[in-house]
C-alpha positions, 0 to 999 in steps of 0.5 A, a space after each residue: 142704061 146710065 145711072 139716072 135711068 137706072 135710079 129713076 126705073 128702081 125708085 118706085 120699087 125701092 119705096 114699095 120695098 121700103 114700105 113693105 120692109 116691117 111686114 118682110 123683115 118680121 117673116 122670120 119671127 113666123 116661118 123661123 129665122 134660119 128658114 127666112 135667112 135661107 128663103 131671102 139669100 135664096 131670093 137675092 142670089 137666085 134673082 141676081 143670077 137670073 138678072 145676070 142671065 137676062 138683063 134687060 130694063 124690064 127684068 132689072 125692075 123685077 129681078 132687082 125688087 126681088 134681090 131687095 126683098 130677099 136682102 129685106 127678109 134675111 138680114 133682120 132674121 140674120 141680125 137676130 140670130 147674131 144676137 140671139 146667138 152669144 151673151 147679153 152683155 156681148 151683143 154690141 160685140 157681135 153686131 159690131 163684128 158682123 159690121 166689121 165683117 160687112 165693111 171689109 168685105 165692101 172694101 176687099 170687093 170695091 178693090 177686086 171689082 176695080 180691077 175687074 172692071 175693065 176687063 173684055 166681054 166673054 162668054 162663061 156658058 150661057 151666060 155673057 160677061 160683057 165688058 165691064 160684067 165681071 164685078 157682077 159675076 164676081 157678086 153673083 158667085 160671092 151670093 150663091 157661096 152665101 146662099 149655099 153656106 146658109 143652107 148648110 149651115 144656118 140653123 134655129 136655136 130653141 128660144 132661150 138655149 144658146 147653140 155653143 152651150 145648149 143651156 
């Protein structure tokens, strides 16, 4: 599939995320926002990997939608729980640090996949690695290590205490 065909099959889907994006990204405020950081990591690493397992145009489509709507759901909830989580007065802080921590995870990745990317098609299990695939397995496991770190760890504040003092 070359890059217009790509952009072209995820367009619709994008906009329809686009739009459903204020309803999804409220979800946490009523199911509770370590559930819906969970339920959202959930979404994208279980999507991601079933797409690794199955790619094709169609589950490209499906499974795609569902890794924006898992990221849709878990990142304003995730972004919440940040600020929500430290003093007033260092909130720009904290969201500048979970920046900082975004970009230099972009950077790190972008140079490990570079290298990745040439290497020859294997098989790990059931699931082929085709050649140029191991970027993507590499973003498949940094998800589920996501996914399963949230699970363990990620946990709802009551409103109004802070989870280092508990006042």
């Amino acid at each position: 599939i070359s890059e217009s065909e790509y952009g072209k099959l995820l367009l619709v889907p994008a906009l329809i995320i686009a739009v459903l994006s204020v309803k999804l990204g409220t979800l946490g405020d009523r199911i509770g926002k370590a559930t819906a950081v969970k339920l959202g990591l959930g979404l994208c690493a279980g999507g991601f990997w079933a797409l690794l397992m199955f790619f094709n145009e169609t589950s490209l489509l499906l499974l795609g939608s569902l890794v924006g709507v898992g990221f849709v759901i878990a990142f304003p909830s995730w972004m919440a729980m940040v600020t929500s989580s430290c003093a007033e007065s260092q909130r720009g802080a904290a969201v500048g640090a979970v920046g900082t921590a975004q970009g230099l995870g972009a950077i790190i990745g972008v140079a490990i996949s570079s290298n990745l990317y040439g290497r020859p098609s294997f098989k790990l299990g059931p699931i082929p690695v085709p050649a140029h695939g191991l970027p993507f397995l590499g973003c498949g496991v940094m998800l589920l290590i996501a996914f399963a770190l949230a699970l363990f760890t990620v946990r709802d504040t009551r409103e109004g205490t802070s989870p280092n003092t508990g006042k």
